[in-house]
N, CA, C and O atoms as a DFTB+ gen file, in Angstrom:
424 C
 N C O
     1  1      49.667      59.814      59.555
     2  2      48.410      59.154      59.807
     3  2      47.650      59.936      60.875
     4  3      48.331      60.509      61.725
     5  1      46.617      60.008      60.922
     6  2      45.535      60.951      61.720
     7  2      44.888      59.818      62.160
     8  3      44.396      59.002      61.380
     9  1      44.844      59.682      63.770
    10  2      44.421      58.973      64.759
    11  2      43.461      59.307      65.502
    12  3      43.605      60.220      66.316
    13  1      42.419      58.706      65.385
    14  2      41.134      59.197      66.558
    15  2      40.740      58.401      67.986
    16  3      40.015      57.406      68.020
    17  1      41.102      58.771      68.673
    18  2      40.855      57.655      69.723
    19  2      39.999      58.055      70.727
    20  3      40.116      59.100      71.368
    21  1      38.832      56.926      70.912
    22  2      37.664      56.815      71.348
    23  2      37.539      56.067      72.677
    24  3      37.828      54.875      72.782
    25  1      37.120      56.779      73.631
    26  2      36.588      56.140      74.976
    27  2      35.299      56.730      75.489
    28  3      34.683      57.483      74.735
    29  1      34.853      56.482      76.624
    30  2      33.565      56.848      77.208
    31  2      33.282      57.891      77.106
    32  3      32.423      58.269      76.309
    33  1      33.953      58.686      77.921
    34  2      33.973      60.332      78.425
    35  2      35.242      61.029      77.535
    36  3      35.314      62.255      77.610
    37  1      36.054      60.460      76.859
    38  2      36.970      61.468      76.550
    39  2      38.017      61.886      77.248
    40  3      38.951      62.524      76.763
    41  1      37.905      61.524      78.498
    42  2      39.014      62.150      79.472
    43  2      40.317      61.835      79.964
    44  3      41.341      62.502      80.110
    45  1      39.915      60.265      80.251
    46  2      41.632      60.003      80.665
    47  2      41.715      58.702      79.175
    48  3      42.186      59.380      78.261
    49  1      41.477      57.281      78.629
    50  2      42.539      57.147      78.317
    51  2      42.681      57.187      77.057
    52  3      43.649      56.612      76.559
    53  1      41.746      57.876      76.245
    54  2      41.336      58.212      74.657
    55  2      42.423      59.707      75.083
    56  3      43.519      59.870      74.548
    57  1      41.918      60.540      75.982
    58  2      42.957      61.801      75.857
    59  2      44.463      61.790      76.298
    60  3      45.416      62.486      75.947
    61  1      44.329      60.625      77.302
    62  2      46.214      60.150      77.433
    63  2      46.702      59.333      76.329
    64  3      47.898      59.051      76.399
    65  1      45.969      58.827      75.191
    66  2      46.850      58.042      74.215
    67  2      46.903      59.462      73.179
    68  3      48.045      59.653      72.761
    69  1      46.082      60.284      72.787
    70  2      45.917      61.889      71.921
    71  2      47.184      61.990      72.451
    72  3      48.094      61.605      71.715
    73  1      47.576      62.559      73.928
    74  2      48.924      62.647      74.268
    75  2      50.369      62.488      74.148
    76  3      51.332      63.255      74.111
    77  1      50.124      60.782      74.083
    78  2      51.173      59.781      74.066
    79  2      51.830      59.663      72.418
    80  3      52.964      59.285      72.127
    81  1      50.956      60.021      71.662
    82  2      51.323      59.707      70.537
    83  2      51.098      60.877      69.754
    84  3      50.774      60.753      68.573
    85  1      51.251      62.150      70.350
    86  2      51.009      63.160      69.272
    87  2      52.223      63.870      68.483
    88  3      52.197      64.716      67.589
    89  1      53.526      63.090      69.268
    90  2      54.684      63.368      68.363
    91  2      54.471      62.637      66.669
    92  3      54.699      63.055      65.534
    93  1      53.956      61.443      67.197
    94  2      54.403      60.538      65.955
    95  2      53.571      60.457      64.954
    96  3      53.897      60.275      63.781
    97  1      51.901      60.656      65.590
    98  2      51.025      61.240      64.386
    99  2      50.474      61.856      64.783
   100  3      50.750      62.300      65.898
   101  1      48.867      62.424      63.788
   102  2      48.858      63.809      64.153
   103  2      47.268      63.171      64.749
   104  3      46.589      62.640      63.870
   105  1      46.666      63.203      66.171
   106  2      45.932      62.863      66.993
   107  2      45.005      63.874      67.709
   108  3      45.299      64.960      68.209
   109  1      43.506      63.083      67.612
   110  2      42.390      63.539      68.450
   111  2      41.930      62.714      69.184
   112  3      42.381      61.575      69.071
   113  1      40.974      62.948      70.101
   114  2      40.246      62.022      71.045
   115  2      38.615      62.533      71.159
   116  3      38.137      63.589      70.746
   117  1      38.020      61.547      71.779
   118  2      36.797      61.798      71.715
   119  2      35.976      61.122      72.412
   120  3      36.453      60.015      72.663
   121  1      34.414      61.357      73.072
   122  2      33.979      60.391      73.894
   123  2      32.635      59.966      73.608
   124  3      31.831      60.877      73.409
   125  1      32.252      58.892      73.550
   126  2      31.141      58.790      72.901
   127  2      29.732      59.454      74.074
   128  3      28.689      59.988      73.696
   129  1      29.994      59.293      74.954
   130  2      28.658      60.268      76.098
   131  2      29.302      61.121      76.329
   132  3      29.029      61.587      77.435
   133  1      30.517      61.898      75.552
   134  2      31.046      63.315      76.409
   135  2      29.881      64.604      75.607
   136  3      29.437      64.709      74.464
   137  1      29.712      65.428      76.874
   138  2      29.123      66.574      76.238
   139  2      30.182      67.918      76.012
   140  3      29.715      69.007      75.678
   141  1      31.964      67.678      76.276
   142  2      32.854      68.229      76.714
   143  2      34.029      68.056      75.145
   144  3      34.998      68.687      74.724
   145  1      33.439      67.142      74.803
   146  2      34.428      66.652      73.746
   147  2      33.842      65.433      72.845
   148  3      34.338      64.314      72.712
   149  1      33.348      65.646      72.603
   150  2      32.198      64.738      71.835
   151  2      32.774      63.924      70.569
   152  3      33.731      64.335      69.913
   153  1      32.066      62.688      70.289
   154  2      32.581      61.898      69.039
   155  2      31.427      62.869      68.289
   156  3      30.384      63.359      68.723
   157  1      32.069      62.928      66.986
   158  2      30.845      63.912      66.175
   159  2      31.606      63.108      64.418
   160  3      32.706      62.598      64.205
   161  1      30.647      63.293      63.678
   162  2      30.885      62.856      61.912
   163  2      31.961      63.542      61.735
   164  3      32.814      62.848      61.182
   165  1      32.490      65.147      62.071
   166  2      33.819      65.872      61.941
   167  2      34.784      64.969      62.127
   168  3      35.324      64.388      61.186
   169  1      35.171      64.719      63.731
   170  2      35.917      64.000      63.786
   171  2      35.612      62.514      62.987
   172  3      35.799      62.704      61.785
   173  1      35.355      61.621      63.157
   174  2      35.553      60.681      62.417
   175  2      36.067      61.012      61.010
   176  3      37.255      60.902      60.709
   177  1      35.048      61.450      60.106
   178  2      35.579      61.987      58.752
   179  2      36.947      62.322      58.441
   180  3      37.436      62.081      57.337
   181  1      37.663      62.944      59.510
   182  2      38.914      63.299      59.954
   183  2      40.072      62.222      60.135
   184  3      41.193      62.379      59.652
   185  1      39.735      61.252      60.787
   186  2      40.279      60.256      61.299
   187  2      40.689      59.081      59.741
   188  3      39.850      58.621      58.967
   189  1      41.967      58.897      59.696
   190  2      42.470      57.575      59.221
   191  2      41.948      56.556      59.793
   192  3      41.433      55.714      59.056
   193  1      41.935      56.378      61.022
   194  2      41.950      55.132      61.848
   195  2      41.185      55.663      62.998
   196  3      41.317      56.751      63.560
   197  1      40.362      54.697      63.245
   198  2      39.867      54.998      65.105
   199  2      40.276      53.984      65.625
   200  3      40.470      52.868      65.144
   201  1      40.421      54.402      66.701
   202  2      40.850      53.453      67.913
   203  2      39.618      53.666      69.563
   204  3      39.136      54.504      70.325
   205  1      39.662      52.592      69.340
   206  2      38.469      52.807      70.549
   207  2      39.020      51.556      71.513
   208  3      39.591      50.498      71.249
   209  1      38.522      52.259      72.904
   210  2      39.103      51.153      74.077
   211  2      38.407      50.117      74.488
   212  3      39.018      49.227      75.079
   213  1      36.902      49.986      74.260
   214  2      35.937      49.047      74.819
   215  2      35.191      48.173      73.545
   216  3      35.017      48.999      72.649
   217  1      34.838      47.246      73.241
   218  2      34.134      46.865      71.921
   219  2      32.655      47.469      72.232
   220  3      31.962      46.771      71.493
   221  1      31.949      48.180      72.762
   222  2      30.900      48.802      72.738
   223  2      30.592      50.195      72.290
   224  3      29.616      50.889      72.006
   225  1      31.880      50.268      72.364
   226  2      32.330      51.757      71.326
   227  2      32.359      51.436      70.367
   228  3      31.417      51.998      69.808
   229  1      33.018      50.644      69.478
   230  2      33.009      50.490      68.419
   231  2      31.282      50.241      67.574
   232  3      30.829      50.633      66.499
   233  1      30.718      49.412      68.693
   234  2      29.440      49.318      68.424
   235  2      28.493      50.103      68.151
   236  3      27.563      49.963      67.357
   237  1      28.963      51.602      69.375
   238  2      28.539      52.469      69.097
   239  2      28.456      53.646      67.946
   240  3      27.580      54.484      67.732
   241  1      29.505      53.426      67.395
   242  2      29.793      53.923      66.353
   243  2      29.047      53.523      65.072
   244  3      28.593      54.328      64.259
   245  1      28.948      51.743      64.958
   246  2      28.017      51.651      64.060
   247  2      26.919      51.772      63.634
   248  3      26.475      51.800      62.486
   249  1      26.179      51.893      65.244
   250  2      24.773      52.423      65.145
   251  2      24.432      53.675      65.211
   252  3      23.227      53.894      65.095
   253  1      25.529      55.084      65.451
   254  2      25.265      55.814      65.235
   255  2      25.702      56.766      64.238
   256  3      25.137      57.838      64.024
   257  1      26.955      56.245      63.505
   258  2      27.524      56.726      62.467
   259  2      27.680      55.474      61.273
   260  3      28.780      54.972      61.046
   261  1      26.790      55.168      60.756
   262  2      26.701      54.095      60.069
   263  2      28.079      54.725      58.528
   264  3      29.115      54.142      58.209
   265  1      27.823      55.304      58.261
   266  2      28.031      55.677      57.042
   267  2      30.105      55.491      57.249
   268  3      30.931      54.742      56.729
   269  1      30.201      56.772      58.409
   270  2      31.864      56.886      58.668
   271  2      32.209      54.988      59.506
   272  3      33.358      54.679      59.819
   273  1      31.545      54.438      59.626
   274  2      31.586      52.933      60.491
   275  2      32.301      52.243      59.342
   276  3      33.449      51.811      59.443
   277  1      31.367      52.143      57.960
   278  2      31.522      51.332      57.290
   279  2      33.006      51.795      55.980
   280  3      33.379      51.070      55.057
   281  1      33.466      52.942      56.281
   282  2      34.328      53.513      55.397
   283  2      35.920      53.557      56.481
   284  3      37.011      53.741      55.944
   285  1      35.794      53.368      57.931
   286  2      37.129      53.367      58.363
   287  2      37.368      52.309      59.163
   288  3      36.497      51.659      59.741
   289  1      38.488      52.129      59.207
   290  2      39.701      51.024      60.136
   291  2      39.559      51.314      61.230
   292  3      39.991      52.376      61.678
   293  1      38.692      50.135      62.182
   294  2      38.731      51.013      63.559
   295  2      39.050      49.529      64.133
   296  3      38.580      48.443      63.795
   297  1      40.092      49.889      65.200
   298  2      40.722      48.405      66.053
   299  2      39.979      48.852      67.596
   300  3      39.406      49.827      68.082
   301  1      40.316      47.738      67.919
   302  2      39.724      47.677      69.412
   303  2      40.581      47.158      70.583
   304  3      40.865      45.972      70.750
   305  1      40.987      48.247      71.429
   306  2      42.229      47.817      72.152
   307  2      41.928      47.050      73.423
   308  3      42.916      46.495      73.904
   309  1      41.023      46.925      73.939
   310  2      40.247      46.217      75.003
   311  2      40.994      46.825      76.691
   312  3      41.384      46.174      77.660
   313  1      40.953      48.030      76.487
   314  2      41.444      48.784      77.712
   315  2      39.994      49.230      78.511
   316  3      39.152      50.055      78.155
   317  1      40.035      48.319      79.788
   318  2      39.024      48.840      80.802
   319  2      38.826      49.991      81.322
   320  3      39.827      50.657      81.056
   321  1      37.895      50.775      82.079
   322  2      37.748      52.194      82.184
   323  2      37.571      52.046      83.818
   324  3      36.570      52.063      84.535
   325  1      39.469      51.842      84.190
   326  2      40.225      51.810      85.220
   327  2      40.738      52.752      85.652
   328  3      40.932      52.946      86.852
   329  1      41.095      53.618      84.595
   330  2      42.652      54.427      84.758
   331  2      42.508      56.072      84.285
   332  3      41.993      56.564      83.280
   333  1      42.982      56.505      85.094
   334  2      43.267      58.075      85.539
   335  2      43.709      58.409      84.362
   336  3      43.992      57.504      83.578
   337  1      43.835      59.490      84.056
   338  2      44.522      60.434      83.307
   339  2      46.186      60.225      83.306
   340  3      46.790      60.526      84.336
   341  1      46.948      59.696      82.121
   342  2      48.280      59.731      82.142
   343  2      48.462      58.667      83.517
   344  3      49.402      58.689      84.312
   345  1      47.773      58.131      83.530
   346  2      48.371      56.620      84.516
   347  2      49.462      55.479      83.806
   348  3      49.282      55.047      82.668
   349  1      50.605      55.077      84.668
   350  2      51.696      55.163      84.440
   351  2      51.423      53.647      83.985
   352  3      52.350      53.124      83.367
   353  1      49.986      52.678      84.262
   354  2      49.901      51.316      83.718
   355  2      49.067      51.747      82.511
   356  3      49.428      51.384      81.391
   357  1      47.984      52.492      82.668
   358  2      47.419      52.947      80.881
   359  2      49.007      53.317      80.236
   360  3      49.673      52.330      79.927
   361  1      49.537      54.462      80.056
   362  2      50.493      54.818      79.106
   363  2      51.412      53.312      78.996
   364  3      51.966      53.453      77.906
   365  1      51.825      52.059      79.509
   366  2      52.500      51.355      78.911
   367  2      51.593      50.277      78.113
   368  3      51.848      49.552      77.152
   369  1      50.652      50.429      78.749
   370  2      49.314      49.064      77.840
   371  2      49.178      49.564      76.524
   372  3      49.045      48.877      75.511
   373  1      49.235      51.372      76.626
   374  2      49.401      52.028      75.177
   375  2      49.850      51.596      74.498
   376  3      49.268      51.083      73.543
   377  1      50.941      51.594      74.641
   378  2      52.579      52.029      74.054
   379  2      52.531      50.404      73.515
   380  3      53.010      50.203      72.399
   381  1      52.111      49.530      74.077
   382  2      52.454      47.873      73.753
   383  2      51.152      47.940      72.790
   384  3      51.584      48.105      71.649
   385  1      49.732      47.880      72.777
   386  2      48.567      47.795      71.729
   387  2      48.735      48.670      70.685
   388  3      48.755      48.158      69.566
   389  1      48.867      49.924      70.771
   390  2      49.222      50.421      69.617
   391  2      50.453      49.788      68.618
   392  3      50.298      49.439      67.448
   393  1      51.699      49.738      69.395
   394  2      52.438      49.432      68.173
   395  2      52.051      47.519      67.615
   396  3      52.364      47.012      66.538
   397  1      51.487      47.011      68.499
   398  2      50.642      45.487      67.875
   399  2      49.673      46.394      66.852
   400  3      49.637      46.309      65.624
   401  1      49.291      46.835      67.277
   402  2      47.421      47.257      66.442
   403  2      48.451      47.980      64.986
   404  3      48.531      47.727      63.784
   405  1      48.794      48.501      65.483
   406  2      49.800      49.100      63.874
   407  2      50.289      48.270      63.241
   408  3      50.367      48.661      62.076
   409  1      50.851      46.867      63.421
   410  2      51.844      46.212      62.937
   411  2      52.930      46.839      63.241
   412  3      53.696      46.775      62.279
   413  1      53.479      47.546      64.301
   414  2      54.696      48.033      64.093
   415  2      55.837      47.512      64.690
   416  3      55.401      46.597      65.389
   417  1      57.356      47.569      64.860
   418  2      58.266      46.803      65.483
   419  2      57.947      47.280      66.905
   420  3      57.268      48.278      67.150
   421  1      58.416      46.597      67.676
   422  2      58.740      47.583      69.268
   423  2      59.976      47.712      69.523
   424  3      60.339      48.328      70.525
């Protein structure tokens, strides 16, 4: 499964979950105001699934990518834009929403 995960800037926790989970699938990140790493139609198109941390992302997505909005699975993990890069309370809030948001066992 090819995972896209979406936050503000791209930097810490859309690029620490790209991280966290790039053993298990195959993962990008992206930011919707980054000029560094940008959400773009590529990526999405790309993406099985998005994952975005704020519901205003997701929002954002619909108003600006209407087309890839209405064709993919995108969950909403409701992670605040608290946390550092590889912060040791982001990587477990991960690790617990993702495998809920997947349906998966823990």
């Amino acid at each position: 499964m090819k995972i896209l995960f979406v936050c503000n800037q791209g930097m810490y926790r859309s690029r620490t979950a790209e991280d966290l989970f790039k053993k298990e699938y195959e993962t990008q990140s992206a930011g919707i105001y980054s000029h560094r790493n940008p959400l773009n139609d590529e990526k999405l198109d790309w993406a099985d699934l998005v994952v975005v941390m704020e519901p205003h992302q997701r929002k954002f997505i619909g108003e600006n990518f209407p087309k890839e909005y209405l064709k993919k699975r995108i969950i909403c993990l409701e992670i605040h834009d608290v946390y550092n890069y590889k912060d040791e309370k982001l990587v477990k809030i991960l690790k617990e929403k993702i495998t809920k948001g997947l349906g998966e066992k823990e």
